[in-house]
GUZA-400028 format. One record per residue: residue in three letters; x, y, z of N, C-alpha, C in turn. Coordinates in steps of 0.1 Angstrom, whole numbers, padded with zeros to 4 digits, always signed. Layout:
<atoms>
ALAXYZXYZXYZ/...
</atoms>
This chain:
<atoms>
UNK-0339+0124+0048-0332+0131+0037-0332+0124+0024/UNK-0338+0132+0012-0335+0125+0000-0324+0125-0005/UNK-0320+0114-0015-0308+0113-0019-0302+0122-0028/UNK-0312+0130-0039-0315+0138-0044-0313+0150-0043/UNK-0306+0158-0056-0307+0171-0052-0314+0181-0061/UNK-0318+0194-0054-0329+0203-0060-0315+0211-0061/UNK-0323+0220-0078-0308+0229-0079-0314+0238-0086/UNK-0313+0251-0079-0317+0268-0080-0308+0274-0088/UNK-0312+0281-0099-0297+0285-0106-0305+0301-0105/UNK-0294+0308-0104-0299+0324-0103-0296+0332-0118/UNK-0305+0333-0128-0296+0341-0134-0287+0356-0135/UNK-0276+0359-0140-0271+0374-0135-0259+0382-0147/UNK-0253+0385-0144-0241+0390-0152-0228+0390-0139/UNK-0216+0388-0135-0206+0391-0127-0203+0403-0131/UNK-0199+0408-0122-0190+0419-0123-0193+0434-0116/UNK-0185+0442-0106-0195+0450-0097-0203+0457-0107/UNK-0202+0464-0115-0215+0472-0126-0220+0464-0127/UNK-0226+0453-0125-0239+0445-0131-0248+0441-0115/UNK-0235+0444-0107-0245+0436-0097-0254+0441-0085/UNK-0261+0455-0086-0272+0459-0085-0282+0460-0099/UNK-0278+0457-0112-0292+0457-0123-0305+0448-0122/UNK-0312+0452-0125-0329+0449-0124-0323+0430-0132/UNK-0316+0430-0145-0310+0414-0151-0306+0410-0141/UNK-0298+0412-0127-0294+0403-0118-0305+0399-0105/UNK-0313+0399-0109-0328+0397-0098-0325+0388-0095/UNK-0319+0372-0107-0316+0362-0100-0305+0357-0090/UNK-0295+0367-0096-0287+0362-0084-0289+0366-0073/UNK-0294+0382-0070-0296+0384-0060-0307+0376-0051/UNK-0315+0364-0056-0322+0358-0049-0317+0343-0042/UNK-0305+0347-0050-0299+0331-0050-0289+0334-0036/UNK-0284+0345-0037-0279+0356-0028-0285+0352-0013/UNK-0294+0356-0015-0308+0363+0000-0307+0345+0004/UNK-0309+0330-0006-0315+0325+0000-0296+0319+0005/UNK-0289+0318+0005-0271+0313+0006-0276+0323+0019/UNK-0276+0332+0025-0279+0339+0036-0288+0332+0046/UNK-0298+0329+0041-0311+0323+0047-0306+0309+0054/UNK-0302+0298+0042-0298+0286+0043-0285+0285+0051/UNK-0275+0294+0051-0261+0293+0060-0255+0287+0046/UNK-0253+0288+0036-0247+0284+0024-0233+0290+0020/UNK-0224+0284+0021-0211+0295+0011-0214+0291-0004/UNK-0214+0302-0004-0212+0306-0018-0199+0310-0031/UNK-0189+0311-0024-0175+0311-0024-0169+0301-0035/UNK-0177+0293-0040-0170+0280-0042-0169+0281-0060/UNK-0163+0280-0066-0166+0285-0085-0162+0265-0086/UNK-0176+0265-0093-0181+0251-0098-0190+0254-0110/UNK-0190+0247-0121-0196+0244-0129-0201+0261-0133/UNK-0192+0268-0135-0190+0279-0145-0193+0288-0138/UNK-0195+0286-0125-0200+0300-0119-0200+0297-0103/UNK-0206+0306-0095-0204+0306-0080-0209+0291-0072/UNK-0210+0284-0068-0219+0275-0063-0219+0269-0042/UNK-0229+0268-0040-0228+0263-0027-0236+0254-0027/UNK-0235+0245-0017-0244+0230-0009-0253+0236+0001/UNK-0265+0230+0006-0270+0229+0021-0280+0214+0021/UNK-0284+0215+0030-0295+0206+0035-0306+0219+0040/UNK-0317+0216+0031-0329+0223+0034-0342+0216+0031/UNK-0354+0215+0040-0367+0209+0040-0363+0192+0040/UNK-0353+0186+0041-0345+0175+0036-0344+0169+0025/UNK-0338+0179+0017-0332+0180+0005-0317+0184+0004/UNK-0312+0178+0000-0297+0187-0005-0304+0193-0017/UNK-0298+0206-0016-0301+0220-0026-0286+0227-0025/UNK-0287+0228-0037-0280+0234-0046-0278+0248-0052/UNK-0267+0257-0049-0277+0271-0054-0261+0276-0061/UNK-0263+0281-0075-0259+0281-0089-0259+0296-0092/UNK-0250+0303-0088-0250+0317-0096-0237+0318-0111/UNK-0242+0319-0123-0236+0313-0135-0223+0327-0138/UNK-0214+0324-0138-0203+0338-0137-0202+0338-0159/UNK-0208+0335-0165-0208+0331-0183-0212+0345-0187/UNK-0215+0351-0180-0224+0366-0185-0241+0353-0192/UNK-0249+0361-0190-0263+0361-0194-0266+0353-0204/UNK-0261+0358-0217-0261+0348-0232-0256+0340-0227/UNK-0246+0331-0222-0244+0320-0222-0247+0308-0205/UNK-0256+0315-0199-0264+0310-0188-0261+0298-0192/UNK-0265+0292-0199-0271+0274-0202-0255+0263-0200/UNK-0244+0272-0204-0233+0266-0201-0231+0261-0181/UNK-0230+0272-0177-0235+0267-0163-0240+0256-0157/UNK-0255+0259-0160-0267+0253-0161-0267+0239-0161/UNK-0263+0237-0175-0262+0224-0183-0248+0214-0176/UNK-0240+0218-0171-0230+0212-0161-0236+0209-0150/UNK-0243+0214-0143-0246+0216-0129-0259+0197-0136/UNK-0269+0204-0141-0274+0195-0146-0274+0180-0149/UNK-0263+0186-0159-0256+0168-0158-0247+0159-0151/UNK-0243+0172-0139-0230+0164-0131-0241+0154-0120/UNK-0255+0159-0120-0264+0155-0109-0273+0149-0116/UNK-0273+0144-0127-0280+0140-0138-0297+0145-0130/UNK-0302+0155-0136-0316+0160-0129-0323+0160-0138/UNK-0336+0159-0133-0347+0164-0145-0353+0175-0143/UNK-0363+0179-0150-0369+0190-0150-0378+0193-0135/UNK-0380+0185-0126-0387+0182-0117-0377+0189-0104/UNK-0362+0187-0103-0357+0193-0095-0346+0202-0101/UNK-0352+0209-0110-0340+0221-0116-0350+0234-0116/UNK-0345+0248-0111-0353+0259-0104-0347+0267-0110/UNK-0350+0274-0125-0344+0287-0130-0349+0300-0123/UNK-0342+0311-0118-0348+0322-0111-0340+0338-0125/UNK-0353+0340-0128-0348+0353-0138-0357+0361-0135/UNK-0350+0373-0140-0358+0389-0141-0366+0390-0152/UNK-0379+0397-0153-0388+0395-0162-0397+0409-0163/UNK-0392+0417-0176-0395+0427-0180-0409+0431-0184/UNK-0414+0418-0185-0430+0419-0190-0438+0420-0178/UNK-0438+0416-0164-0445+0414-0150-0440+0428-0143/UNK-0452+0430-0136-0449+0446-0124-0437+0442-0121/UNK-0429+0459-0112-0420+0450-0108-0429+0448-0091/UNK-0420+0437-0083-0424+0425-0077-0437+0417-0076/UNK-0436+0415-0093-0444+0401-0094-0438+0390-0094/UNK-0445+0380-0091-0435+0368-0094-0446+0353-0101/UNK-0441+0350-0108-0443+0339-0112-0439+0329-0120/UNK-0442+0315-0117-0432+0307-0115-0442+0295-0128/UNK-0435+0288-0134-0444+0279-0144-0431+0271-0147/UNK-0435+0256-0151-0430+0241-0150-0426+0239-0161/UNK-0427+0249-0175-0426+0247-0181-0426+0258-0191/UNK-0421+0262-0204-0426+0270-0214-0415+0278-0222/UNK-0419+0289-0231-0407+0289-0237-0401+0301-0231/UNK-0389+0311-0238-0380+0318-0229-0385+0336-0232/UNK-0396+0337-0233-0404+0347-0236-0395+0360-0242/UNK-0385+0354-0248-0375+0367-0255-0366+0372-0243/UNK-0364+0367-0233-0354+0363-0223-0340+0355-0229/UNK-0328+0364-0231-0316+0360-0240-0313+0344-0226/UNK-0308+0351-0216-0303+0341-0206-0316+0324-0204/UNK-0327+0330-0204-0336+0321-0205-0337+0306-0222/UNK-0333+0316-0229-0332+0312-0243-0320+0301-0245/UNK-0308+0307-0238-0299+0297-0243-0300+0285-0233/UNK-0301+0287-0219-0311+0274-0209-0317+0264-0218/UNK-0326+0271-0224-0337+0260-0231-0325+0249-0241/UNK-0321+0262-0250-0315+0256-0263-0300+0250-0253/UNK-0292+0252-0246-0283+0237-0241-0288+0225-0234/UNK-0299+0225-0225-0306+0215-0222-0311+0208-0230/UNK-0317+0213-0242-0326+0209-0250-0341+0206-0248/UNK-0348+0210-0235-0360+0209-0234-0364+0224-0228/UNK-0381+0225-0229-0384+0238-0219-0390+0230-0209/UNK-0388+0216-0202-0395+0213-0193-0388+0213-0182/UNK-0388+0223-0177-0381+0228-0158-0386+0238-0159/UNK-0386+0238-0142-0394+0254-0137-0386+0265-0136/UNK-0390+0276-0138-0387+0289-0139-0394+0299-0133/UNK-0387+0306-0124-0396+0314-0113-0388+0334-0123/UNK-0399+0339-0125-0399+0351-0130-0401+0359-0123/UNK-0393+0369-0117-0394+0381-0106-0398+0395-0119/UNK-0408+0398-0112-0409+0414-0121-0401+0422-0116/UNK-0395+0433-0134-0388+0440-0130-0393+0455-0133/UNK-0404+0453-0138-0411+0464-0140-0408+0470-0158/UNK-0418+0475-0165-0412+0478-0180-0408+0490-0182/UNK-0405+0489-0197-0398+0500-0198-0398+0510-0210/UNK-0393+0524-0211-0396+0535-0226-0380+0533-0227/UNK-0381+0532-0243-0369+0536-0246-0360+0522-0246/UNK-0349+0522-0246-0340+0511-0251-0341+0501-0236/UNK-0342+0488-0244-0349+0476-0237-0332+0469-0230/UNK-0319+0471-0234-0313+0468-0231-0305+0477-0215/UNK-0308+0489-0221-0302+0500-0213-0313+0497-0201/UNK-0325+0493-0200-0335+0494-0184-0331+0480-0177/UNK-0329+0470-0185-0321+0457-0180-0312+0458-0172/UNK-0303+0466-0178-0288+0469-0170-0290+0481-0160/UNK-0298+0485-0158-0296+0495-0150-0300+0494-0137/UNK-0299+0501-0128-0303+0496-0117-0313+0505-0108/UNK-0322+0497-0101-0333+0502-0095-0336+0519-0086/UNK-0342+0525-0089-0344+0539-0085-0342+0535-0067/UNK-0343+0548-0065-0342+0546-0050-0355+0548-0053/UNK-0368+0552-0056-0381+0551-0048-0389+0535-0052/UNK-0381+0529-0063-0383+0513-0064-0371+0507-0055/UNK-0365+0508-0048-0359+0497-0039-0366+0491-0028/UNK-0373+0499-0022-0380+0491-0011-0388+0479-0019/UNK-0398+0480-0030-0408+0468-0036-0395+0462-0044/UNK-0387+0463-0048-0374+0458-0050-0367+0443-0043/UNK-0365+0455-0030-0360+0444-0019-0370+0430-0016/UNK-0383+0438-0016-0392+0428-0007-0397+0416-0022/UNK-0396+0421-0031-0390+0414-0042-0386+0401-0043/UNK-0371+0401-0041-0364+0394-0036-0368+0381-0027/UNK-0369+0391-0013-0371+0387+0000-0387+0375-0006/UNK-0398+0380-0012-0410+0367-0014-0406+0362-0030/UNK-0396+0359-0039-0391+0354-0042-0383+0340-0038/UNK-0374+0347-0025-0368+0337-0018-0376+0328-0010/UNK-0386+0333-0008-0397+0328+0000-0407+0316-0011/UNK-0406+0320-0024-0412+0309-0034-0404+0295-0039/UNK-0387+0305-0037-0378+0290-0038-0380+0278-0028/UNK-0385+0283-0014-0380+0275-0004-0397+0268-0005/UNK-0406+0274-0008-0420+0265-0011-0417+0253-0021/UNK-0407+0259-0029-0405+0243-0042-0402+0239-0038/UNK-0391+0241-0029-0384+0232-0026-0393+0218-0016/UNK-0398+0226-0006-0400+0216+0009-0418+0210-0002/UNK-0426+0217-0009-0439+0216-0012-0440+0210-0023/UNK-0430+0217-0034-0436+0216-0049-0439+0222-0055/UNK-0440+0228-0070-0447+0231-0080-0457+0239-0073/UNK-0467+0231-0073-0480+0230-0074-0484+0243-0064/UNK-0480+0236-0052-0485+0246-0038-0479+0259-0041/UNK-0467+0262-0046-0457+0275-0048-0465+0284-0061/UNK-0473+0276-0069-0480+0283-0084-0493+0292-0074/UNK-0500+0279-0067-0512+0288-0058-0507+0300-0049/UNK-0496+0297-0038-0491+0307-0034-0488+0320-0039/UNK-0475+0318-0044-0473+0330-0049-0473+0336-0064/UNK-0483+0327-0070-0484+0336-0086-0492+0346-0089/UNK-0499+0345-0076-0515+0361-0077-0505+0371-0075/UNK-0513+0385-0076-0506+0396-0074-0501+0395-0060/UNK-0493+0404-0052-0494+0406-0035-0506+0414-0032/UNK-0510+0427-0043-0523+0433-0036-0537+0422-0044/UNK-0545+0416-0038-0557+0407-0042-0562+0418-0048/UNK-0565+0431-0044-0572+0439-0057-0567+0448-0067/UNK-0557+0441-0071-0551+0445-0086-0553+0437-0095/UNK-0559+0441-0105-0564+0430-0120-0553+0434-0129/UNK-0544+0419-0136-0539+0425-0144-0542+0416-0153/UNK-0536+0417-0169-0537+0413-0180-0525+0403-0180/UNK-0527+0390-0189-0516+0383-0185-0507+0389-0201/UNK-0493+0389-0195-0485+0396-0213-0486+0388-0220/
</atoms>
């Protein structure tokens, strides 16, 4: 067991209207994996939901931010410094308007691609160097705030759910693997013959 701990922060909004929206991808993954791992989640720490486990032998950490979205980084930035971490074991999970939806990809580093919750992350920490795993939410006509908040069609829930479900599945590769193995894994499409453009 390392002494160390790995810490997943989900981004989301609280409140029951928010918590089926396409912006709460993160929590809902943070959700699926507190399920997975046997985690309560019950616990309000460092500005928002939080639970413990032992997983791959790591203590992990999983961080649902109750601040609403704009102010994610308050959360964040506590969780952060109470475990003094670096970028190496801190795991942002957000929704991402530019990627199909259930794409996923995950990068070590970079800026908050006009991502408000992502944006103030960067600017309380003060670095872009920690990873950030990006769930597609698929795009959108018409007002960019109104498709954020809204919540998934019934004929997108199934690629929705399973979403999620290999999301949850890319947290638990950082965790036990790394970076590295989790970018080759799962940053290709799921279907090998879809070509897309990177945004």
């Amino acid at each position: 067991m390392s002494d160390g701990l790995k810490l997943i922060v989900g981004l989301g909004n609280p409140g029951r209207e928010h918590r089926t929206s396409r912006h709460n991808v993160g929590w809902m993954v943070v959700d699926r994996l507190g399920e997975r791992w046997n985690i309560d989640m019950s616990r309000e720490r460092f500005h928002g939901w939080f639970g413990e486990g032992d997983i791959s032998g790591w203590r992990v950490g999983l961080l649902k931010p109750l601040t609403y979205m704009n102010r994610s980084g308050q959360a964040a930035l506590a969780a952060v410094q109470f475990y003094k971490l670096d970028g190496r074991d801190f795991l942002l999970v957000t929704d991402d308007m530019y990627l199909p939806l259930g794409r996923l990809r995950l990068r070590v580093r970079g800026s908050a691609g006009g991502h408000n919750g992502l944006t103030d992350v960067i600017d309380r920490l003060g670095t872009e160097e920690f990873a950030r795993l990006r769930v597609g939410i698929g795009g959108h006509e018409g007002n960019m705030v109104g498709h954020v908040l809204s919540a998934f069609s019934a004929e997108q829930m199934p690629a929705a759910r399973a979403a999620v479900d290999r999301a949850a599945d890319a947290v638990e590769c950082w965790v036990a693997e790394g970076a590295e193995q989790t970018m080759n894994r799962f940053n290709a499409p799921v279907d090998p013959e879809v070509k897309e453009d990177e945004p």
